[in-house]
C-alpha positions in Angstrom: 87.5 231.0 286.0 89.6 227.7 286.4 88.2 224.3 284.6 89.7 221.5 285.9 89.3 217.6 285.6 89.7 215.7 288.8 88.1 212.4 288.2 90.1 209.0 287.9 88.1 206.4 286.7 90.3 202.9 287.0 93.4 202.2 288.9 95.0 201.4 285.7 94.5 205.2 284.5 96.0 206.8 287.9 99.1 208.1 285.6 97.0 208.9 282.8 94.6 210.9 285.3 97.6 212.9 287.4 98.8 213.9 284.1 95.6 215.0 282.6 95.0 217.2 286.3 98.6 218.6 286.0 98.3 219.4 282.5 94.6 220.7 282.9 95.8 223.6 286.1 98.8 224.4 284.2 97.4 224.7 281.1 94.0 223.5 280.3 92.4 223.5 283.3 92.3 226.8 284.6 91.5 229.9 283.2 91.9 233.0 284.7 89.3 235.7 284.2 89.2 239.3 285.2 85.8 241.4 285.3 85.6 243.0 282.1 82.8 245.7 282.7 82.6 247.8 285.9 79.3 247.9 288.4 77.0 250.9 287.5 76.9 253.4 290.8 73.6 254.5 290.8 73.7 258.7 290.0 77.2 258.5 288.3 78.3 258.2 284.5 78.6 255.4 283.3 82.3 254.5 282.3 82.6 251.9 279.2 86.2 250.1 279.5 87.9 247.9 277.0 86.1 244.2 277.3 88.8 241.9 278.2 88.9 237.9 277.7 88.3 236.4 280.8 87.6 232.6 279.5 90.1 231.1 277.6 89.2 228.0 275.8 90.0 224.3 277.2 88.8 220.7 276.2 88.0 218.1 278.8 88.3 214.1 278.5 86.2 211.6 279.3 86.5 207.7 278.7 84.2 205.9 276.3 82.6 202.8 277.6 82.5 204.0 281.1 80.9 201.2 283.5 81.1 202.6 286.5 78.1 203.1 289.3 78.6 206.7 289.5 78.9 209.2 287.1 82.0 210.0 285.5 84.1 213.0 286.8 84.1 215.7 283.8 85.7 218.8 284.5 85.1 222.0 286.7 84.2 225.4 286.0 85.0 228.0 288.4 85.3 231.8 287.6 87.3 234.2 289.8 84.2 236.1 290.6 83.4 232.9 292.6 84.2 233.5 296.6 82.6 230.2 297.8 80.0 231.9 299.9 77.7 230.8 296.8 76.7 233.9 294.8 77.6 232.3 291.6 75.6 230.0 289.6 77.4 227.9 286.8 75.0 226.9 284.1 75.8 224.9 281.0 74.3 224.4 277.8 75.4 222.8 274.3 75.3 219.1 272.7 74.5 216.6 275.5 73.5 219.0 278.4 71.0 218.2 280.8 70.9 214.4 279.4 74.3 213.5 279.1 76.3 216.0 280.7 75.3 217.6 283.9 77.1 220.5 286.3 76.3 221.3 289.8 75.4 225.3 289.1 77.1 225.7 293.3 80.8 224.3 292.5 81.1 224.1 288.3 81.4 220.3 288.8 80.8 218.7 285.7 80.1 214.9 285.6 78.8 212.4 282.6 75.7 210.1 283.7 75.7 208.2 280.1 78.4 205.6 279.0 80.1 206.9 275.4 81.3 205.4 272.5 83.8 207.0 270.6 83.0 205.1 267.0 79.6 206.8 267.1 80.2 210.5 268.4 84.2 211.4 268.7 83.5 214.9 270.9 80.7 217.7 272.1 80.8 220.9 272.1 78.8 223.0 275.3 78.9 226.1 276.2 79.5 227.7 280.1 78.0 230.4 281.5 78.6 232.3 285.2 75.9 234.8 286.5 75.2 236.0 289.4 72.9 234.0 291.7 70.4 237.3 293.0 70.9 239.6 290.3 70.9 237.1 287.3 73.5 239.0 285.7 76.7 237.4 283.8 79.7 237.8 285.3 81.6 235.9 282.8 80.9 236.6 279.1 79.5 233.0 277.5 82.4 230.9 275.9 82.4 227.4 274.2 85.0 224.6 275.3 84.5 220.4 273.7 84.1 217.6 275.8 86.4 214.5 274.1 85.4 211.3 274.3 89.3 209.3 274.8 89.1 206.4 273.0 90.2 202.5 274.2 90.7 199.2 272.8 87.1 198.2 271.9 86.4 197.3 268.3 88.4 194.3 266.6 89.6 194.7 263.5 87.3 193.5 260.5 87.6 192.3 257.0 84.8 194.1 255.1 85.6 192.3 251.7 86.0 188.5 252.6 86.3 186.2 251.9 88.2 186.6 249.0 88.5 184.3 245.6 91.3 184.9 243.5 93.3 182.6 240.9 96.9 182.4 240.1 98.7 180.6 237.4 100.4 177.4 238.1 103.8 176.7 238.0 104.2 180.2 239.3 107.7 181.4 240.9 107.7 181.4 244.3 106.8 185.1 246.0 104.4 185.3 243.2 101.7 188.0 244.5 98.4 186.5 244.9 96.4 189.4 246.8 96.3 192.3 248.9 93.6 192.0 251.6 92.8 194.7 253.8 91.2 194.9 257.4 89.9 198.1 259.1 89.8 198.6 262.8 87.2 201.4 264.0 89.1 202.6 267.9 91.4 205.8 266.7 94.1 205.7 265.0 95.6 208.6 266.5 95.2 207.6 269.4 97.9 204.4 270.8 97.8 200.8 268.9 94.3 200.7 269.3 93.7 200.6 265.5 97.2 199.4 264.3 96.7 196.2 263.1 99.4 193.7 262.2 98.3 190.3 259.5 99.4 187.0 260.0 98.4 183.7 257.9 96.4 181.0 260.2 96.1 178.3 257.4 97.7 178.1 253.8 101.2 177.0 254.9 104.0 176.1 253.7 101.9 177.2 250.2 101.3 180.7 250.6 102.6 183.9 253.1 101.4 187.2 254.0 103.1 190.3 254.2 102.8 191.3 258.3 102.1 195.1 257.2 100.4 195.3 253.9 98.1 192.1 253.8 99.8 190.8 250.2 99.5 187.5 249.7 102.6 185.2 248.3 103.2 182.5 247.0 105.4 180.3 249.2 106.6 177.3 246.8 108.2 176.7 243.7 106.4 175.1 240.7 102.8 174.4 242.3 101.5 172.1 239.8 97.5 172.2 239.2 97.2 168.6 238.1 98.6 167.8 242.0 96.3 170.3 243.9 93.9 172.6 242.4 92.2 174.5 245.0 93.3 176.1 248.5 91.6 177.7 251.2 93.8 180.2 253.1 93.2 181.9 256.4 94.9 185.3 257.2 94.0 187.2 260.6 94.3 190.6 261.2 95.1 191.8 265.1 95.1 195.2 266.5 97.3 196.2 269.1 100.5 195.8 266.8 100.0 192.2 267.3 100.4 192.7 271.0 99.1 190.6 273.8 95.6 191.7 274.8 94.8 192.9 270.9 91.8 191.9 269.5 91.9 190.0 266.0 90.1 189.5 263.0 90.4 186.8 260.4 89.3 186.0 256.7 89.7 183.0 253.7 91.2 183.5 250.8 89.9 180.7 248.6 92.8 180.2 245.5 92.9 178.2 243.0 95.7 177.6 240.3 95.0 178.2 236.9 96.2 176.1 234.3 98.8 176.4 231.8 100.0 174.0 229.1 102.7 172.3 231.1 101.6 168.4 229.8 102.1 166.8 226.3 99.4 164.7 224.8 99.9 161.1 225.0 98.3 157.6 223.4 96.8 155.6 225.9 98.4 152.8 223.4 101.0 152.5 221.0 99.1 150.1 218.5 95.0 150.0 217.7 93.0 148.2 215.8 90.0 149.2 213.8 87.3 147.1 211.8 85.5 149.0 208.8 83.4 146.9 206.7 84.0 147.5 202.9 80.6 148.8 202.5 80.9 151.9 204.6 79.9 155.0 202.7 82.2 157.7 201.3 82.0 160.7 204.1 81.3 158.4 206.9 82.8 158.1 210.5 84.8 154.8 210.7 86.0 155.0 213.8 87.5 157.5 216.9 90.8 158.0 218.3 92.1 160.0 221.8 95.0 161.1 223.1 95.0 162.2 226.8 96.3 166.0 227.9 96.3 166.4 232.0 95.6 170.3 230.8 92.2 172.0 230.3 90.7 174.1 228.1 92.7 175.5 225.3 95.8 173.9 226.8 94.5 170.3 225.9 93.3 171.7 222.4 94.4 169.5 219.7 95.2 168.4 216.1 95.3 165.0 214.4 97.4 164.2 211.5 97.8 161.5 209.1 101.5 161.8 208.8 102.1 158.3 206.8 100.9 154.9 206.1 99.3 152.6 203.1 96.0 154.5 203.9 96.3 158.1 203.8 94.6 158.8 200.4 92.2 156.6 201.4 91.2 157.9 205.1 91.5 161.0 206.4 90.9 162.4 210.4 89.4 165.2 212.4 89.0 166.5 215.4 86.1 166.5 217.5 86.2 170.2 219.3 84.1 168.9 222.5 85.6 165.7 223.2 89.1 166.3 221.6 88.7 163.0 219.5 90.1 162.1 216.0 87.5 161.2 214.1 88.7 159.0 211.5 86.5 159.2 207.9 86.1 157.7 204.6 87.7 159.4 201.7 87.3 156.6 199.2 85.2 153.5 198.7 87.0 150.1 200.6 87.3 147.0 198.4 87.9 143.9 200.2 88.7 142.2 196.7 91.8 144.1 196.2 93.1 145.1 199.7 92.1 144.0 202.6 94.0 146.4 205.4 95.3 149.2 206.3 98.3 150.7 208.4 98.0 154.5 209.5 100.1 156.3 211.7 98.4 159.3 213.6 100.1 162.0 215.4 98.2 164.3 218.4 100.0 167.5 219.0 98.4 170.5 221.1 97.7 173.7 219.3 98.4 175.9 221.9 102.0 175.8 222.8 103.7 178.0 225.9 107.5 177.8 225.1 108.2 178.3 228.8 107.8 174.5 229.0 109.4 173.5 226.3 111.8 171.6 228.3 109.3 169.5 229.0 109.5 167.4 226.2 107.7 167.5 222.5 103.8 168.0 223.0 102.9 165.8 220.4 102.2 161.9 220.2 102.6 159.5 218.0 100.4 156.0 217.8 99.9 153.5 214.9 96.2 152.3 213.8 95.6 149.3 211.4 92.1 149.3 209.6 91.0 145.8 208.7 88.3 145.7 205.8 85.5 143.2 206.4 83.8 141.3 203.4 80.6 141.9 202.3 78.3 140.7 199.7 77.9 144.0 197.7 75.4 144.8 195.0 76.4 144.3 191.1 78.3 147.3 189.9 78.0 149.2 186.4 80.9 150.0 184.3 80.3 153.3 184.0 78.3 155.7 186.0 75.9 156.8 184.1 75.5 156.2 180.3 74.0 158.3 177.4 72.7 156.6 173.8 71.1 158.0 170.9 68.6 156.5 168.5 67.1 158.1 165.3 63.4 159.4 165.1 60.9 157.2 163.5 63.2 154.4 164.1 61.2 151.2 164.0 60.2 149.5 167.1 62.3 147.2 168.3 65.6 149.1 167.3 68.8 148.4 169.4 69.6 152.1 171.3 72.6 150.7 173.5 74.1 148.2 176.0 74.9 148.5 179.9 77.3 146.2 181.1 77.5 145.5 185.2 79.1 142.5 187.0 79.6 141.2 190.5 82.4 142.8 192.6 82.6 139.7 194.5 84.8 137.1 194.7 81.7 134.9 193.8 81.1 136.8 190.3 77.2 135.7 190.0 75.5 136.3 187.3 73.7 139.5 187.1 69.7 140.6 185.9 69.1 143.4 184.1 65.4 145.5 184.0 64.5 148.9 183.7 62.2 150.9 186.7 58.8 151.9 185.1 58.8 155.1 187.6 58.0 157.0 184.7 56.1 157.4 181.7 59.6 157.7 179.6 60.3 153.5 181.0 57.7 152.6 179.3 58.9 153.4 175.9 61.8 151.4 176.0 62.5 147.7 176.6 66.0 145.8 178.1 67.2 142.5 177.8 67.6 140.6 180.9 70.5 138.7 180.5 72.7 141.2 178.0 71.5 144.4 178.9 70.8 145.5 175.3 68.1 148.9 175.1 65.8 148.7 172.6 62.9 151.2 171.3 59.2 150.3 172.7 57.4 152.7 170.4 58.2 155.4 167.2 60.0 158.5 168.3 59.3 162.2 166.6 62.4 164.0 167.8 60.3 167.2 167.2 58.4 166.3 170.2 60.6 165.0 172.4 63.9 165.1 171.7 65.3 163.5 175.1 64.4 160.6 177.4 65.3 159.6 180.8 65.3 156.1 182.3 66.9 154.1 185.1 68.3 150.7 184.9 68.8 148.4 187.6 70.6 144.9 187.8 71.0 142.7 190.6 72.4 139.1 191.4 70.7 136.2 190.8 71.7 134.5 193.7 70.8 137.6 195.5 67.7 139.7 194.2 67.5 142.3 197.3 71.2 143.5 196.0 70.2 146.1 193.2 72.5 148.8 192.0 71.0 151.4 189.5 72.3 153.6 186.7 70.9 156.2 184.9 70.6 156.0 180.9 69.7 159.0 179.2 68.5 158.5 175.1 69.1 161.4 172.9 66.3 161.1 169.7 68.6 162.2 166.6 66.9 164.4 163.8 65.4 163.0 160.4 64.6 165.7 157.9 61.1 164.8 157.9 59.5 168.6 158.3 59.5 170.8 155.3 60.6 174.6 156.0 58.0 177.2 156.7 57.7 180.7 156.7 59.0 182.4 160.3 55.1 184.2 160.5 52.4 185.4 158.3 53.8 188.4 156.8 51.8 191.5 156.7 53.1 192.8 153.3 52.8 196.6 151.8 53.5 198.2 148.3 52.9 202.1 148.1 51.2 203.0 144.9 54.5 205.7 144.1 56.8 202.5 144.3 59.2 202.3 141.7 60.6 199.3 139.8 63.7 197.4 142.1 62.4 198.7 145.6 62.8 196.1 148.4 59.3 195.9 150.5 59.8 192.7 152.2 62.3 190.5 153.6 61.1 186.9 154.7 62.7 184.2 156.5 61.9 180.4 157.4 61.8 177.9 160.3 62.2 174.5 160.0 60.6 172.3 162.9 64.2 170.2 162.2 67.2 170.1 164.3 69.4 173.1 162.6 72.0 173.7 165.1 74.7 172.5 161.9 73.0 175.5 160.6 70.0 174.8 158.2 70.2 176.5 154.3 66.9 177.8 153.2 66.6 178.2 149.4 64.2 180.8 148.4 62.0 181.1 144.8 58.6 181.6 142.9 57.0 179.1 142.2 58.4 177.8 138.7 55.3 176.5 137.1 53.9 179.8 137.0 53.9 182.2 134.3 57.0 185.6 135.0 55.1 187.7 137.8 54.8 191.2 135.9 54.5 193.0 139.4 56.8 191.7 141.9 60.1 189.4 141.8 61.7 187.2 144.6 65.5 187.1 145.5 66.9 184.8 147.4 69.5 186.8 149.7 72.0 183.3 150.3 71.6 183.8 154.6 69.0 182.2 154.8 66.2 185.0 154.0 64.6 186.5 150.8 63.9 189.8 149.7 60.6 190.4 147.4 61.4 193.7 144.9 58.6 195.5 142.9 58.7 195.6 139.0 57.1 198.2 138.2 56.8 201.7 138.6 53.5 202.5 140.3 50.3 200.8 141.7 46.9 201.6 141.9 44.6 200.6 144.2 41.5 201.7 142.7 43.0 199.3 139.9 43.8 196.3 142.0 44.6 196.8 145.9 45.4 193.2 146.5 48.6 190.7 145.0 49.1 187.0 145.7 52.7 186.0 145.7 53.8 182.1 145.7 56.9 181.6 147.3 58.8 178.2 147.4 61.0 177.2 150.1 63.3 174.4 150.5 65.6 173.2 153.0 68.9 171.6 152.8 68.5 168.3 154.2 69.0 165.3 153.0 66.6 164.3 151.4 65.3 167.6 151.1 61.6 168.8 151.5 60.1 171.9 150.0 56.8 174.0 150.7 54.9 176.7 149.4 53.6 179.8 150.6 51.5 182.4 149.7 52.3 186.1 150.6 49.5 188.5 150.3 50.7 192.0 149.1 48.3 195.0 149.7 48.4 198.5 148.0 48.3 201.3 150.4 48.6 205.3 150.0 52.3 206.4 151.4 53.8 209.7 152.0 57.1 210.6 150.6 58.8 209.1 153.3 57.5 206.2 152.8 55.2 206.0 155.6 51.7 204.4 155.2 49.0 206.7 155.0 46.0 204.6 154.0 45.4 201.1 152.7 41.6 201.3 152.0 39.5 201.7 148.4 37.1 203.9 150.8 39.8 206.4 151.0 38.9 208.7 148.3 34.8 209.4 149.6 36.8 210.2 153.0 38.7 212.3 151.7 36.0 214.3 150.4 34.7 214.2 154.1 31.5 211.8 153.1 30.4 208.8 155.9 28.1 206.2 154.5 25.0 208.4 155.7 26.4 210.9 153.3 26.4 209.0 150.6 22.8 207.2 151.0 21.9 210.8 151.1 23.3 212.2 148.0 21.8 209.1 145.9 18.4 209.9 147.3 18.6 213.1 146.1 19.5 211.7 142.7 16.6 209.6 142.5 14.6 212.2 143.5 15.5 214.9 140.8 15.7 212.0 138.2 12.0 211.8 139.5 11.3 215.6 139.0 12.8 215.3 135.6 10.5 212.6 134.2 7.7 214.8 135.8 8.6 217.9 133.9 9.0 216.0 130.6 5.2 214.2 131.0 4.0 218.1 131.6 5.3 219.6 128.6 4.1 216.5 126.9 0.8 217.1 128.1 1.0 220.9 127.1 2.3 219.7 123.2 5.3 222.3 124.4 8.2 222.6 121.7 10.4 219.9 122.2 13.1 221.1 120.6 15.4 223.7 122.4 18.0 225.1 120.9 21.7 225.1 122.3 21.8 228.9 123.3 18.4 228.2 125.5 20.5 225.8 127.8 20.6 227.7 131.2 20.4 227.2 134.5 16.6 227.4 136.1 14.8 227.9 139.6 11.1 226.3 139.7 9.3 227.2 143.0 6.1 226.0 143.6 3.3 228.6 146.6 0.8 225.6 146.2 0.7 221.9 146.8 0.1 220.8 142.6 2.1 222.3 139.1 1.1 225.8 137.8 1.5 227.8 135.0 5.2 228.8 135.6 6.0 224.9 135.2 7.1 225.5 131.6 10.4 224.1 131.8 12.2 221.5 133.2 15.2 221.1 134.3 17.7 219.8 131.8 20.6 217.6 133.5 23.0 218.3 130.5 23.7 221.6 131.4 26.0 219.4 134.3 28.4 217.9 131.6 31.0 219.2 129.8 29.5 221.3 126.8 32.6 220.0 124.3 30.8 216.2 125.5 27.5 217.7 123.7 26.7 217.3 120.2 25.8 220.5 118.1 22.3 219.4 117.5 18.8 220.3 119.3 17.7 217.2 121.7 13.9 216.3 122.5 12.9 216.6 125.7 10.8 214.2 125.7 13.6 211.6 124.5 16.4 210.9 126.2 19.4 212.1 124.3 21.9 209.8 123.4 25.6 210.7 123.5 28.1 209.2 121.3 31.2 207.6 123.4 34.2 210.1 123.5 36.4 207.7 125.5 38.2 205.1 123.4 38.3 202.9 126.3 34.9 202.6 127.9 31.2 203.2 127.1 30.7 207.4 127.7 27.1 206.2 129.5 28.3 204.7 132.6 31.4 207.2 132.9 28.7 210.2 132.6 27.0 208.9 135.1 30.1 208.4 137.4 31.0 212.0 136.9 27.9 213.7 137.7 27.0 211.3 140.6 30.5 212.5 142.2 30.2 216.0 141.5 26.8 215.8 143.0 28.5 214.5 146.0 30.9 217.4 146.3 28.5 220.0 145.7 25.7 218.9 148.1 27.9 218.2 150.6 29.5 221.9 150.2 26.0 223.1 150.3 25.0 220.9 153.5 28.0 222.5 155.5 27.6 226.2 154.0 26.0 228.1 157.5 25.3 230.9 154.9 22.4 228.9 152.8 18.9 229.8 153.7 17.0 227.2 156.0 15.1 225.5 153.2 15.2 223.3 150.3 17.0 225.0 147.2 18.2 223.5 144.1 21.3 224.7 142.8 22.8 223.9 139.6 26.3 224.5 138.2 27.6 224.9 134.6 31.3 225.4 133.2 32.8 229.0 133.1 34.3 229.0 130.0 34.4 227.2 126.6 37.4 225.3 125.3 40.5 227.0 127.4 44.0 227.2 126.0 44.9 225.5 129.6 42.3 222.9 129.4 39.7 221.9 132.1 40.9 220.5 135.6 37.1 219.6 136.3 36.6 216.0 137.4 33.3 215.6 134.6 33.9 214.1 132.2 37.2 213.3 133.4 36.6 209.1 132.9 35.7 209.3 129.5 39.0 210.8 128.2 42.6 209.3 128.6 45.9 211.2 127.9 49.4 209.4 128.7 50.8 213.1 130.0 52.6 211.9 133.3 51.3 213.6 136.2 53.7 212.8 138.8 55.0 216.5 139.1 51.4 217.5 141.1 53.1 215.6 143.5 55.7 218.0 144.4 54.1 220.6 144.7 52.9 220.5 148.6 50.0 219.3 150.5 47.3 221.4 148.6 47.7 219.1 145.4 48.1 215.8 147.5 44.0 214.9 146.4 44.9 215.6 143.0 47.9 214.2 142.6 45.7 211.3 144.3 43.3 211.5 141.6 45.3 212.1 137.9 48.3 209.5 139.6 46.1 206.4 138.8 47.3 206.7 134.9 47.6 202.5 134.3 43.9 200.9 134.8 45.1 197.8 133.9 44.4 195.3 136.4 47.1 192.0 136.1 46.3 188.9 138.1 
């Protein structure tokens, strides 16, 4: 089968159309096919040959943007099966058939009914088929050619990124690139100068080229300055075609704009100025402004301004102002139109941003000279110094001179000046001025110990002129007078253990003194000398200003005396000098070995024991109460005429118990209370019992009565409080009595009877040492001096 094209659309494409038809029947337009299967005979075998390619592939051409009436002229299909007498029938299928592309199914003539545009689909692929008309068979085996839409001249080029701002630096060399711009042109490039596009510059001249092939954008001139012309707009066209006559074009603006660069000096609008600063401008204060002009911008017209010399540059001094680029000229120190009454400075601008590529251009830095003229004015009275400080002793009599300020008139006029002091305060109050001289004095008694400092403000002003005031402060420092005696530093809470020995330090004390001591007050330390010598303790003074109290005396007892006043005397080292006495208060207290305190009470020993108070109100209503039985039993026996004289061996220990509610006949004997003391305390002789017996003193100290009495009572306490905290007792009232063992030992009794009534000077110190079981008893026989000293 043979495809050919045979349609010419425009006169202009005859060439283009005889070419495509000569090309197509040599080449691509006609295929040669032989039958690649045999016809089945009915009856016979069927004989399977080889398949052999009958369509080779071609590719028609069809013009986009056909306008024509008719349809365009494809192709043709035609397969050697194909006699003419119309048993073949072409059919065609694939992208576009039926709607786009249609073929007469007689002759294979394939024609387009649609215009086409190449930018939207470039080609289509169908696919031709030859069978045969009555039998519907294929003669041809199915095979796939593409239809190709030939592109022409119809899309302009275009500038997709425009238009375009971009910057370049001033002063630039000339062929300086600027920019590369680019257009795109949609028609083929493949395919002719459809899509080559060529660039050309429409506006920008003599300033700026284009390259004709890449689109880069030059600069055309030397030295384009950006103070002349800042801004340019630039048009650049594109045209396809290669630039060619018929093309179509495009076009774009650039807009560019030089950038600055520090090509311009500063410069003084004037050589000479003139400033006016009145001589009562403040210290720190703006005086005036200064400017120099820079044609750059930005950093390129930053600047600095400088003093450089000139009558006035300790006293002024200039900035710059980083917004406006000004020289802000201050005040360094205060003007005096008395003494000088101008000013000459010369100020220099330079920029701080140099580029040494213009360097040629001359120093950029300016030079310009500024006189200051100081204006008069009438100024307040000024103090001689500025502030002053006086001192003044306390209880200084009222009316005292403290001190003098001194201010005058800075004026030419010197008027007189008015002195007085602001009552803002309290502290004004307390001291008075005179008007004319300025002389301080005291408005009331000062006690330095209250307030040692004071505070006030004076003011003067002219007579001539009241409303100018200047002020000064005065500050009065109240100077000491030894008029407080020295004290003790705090109440001391002082202790003595009763195992002290003589020389032992228990105390150290020091002393305050309300007076000023920073010169380092010297406190003299000492009893009181009109007192007799202090047997117990001693006082010395340690020379720093503290005192040590010592003991003088081996032990203490505070069963003896548990309390000692000390007098101490102090005295200070002013002039004159004062004096006081104190009184220490010394306690006796229990203390370990160490030295720690144990106890400081007189209630100590009963504790010991383990007795409250409850205990003890207890144990004397059970001595009252068998006092009580006793008289009883001695008016029985009276009342029976009983013997009343028992011998010593019938002294024993006896139980009365009572079944009934009154006395019966086994209430023969009472129960005799010396059976509780010490046997050797008894004389050999037979008592009464219904006397009291009457013991001779043992002691050679004190009366044996009220001893006795003391021992039992506290032997009675230790026994019923034993029997009160025995859980082995039976749950009722008992009486139990106790007698000694034994009958003078070689070793002595330890008991606690009769202990009071007899005195030995053996030291007991050792019991001491040996360990906590002895500590009550070395408690107990320690207490060996009962003197009591005052």
């Amino acid at each position: 089968m043979r495809i050919t094209s045979t349609s010419c659309i425009c006169p202009v494409l005859v060439c283009l159309c005889f070419v495509q038809r000569c090309y197509g029947a040599a080449h691509h337009g006609s295929i040669k096919v032989t039958r690649n299967q045999t016809k089945h005979i009915e009856g016979e075998t069927e004989v399977h040959h080889r398949p052999k390619r009958g369509w080779v592939w071609n590719q028609f051409f069809v013009l986009e943007e056909h306008m024509g009436p008719d349809p365009q002229y494809v192709g043709k299909l035609h397969s050697n099966s194909d006699k003419g007498d119309g048993s073949v029938k072409y059919i065609l299928t694939g992208e576009g058939a039926g709607t786009i592309f249609i073929i007469d199914d007689t002759t294979g003539d394939i024609h387009s009914t649609k215009s086409l545009d190449r930018e939207q689909k470039t080609h289509y692929v169908l696919h031709a088929q030859a069978i045969d008309r009555r039998t519907n068979k294929p003669l041809e085996p199915e095979s796939e050619f593409i239809i190709k839409v030939q592109d022409i001249n119809d899309n302009a080029p275009k500038f997709t990124d425009g238009p375009y701002i971009v910057t370049v630096p001033e002063m630039s060399e000339m062929g300086t690139s600027v920019l590369q711009v680019t257009a795109t042109d949609a028609d083929d490039p493949t395919y002719g100068n459809s899509a080559r596009v060529v660039y050309s510059i429409l506006q920008g001249q003599p300033y700026f080229s284009v390259d004709p092939k890449t689109g880069v954008i030059r600069t055309a001139l030397h030295n384009m300055d950006r103070e002349a012309r800042e801004h340019y707009s630039v048009v650049i066209q594109a045209k396809d075609m290669a630039g060619q006559v018929g093309g179509l074009s495009g076009s774009t603006t650039v807009n560019i704009t030089l950038t600055d660069v520090n090509d311009n000096p500063p410069r003084f609008p004037q050589k000479h100025y003139q400033l006016y600063v009145p001589e009562s401008a403040q210290v720190g204060s703006a005086v005036g402004k200064i400017k120099a002009n820079d044609a750059d911008t930005g950093s390129n017209a930053d600047m600095k301004y400088t003093i450089i010399n000139g009558d006035g540059a300790g006293v002024f001094s200039i900035s710059t102002d980083k917004e406006t680029r000004e020289g802000i000229l201050s005040l360094k120190k205060p003007l005096n139109y008395e003494k000088k009454k101008s000013y000459t400075l010369n100020i220099e601008g330079a920029n701080t941003h140099l580029d040494f590529r213009f360097s040629h251009l001359g120093p950029f830095k300016d030079v310009t000279m500024l006189k200051v003229i100081v204006g008069d004015v009438d100024e307040p009275p000024l103090f001689t110094m500025p502030s002053y400080v006086m001192e003044v002793y306390e209880n200084a009599k009222i009316g005292t001179p403290v001190g003098t300020v001194t201010a005058h008139d800075p004026d030419a006029t010197n008027s007189l000046v008015r002195y007085f002091i602001d009552h803002n305060t309290e502290e004004d109050r307390y001291f008075t001025i005179d008007a004319s001289t300025g002389t301080i004095k005291t408005a009331k008694i000062f006690d330095r110990e209250e307030t040692p400092w004071y505070n006030i403000t004076v003011a003067a002003s002219e007579i001539d002129n009241p409303e100018l005031v200047s002020h000064v402060p005065v500050g009065v420092r109240i100077l000491d007078v030894n008029d407080n005696p020295p004290e003790l530093a705090r109440d001391y809470d002082v202790v003595v253990c009763e195992n002290s020995k003589p020389g032992q330090v228990i105390q150290t004390i020091t002393a305050t003194d309300k007076d000023n001591s920073a010169s380092g007050a010297r406190f003299h330390f000492s009893l009181d000398e009109g007192l007799s010598l202090n047997p117990n303790f001693t006082l010395r003074n340690n020379e720093d200003n503290t005192a040590s109290i010592l003991t003088r005396r081996r032990r203490y007892s505070r069963t003896t005396q548990d309390i000692y006043y000390l007098p101490v005397l102090i005295s200070d080292g002013g002039v004159p000098p004062l004096s006081s006495s104190s009184t220490l208060t010394i306690r006796v207290c229990a203390c370990e070995r160490d030295g720690r305190v144990r106890t400081c009470h007189a209630e100590a020993f009963l504790s010991s024991a383990g007795l409250s108070t409850g205990a003890l109100i207890a144990i004397l209503l059970c001595i009252v109460i068998l006092l009580a039985i006793v008289v009883l039993f001695i008016t029985l026996r009276r009342s029976k005429k009983e013997p009343l004289i028992i011998s010593e061996e019938d002294v024993r220990e006896n139980v009365v118990t009572y079944d009934d509610e009154g006395g019966g006949e086994e209430d023969t004997e009472a129960f005799d209370i010396t059976a509780l003391r010490n046997p050797s305390a008894a004389e050999e002789l037979k008592y009464r019992r219904d006397v009291r017996p009457e013991v001779k003193p043992l002691s050679r100290h004190h009366p044996s009565s009220s001893l006795d009495s003391i021992d039992v009572q506290e032997f009675l306490n230790q026994r019923l409080a034993e029997a009160d905290l025995d859980p082995s007792v039976p749950p009722y009232d008992s009486l139990q009595t106790y007698a000694y063992e034994g009958h003078r030992s070689e070793a002595g009794s330890i008991s606690s009877l009769d202990s009071a009534t007899t005195h030995s000077d053996q030291d007991y110190n050792y019991l001491g040492d040996w360990g906590p079981e002895f500590k009550k008893l070395a408690e107990l026989y320690g207490e060996i001096e009962p003197e009591r000293t005052t």
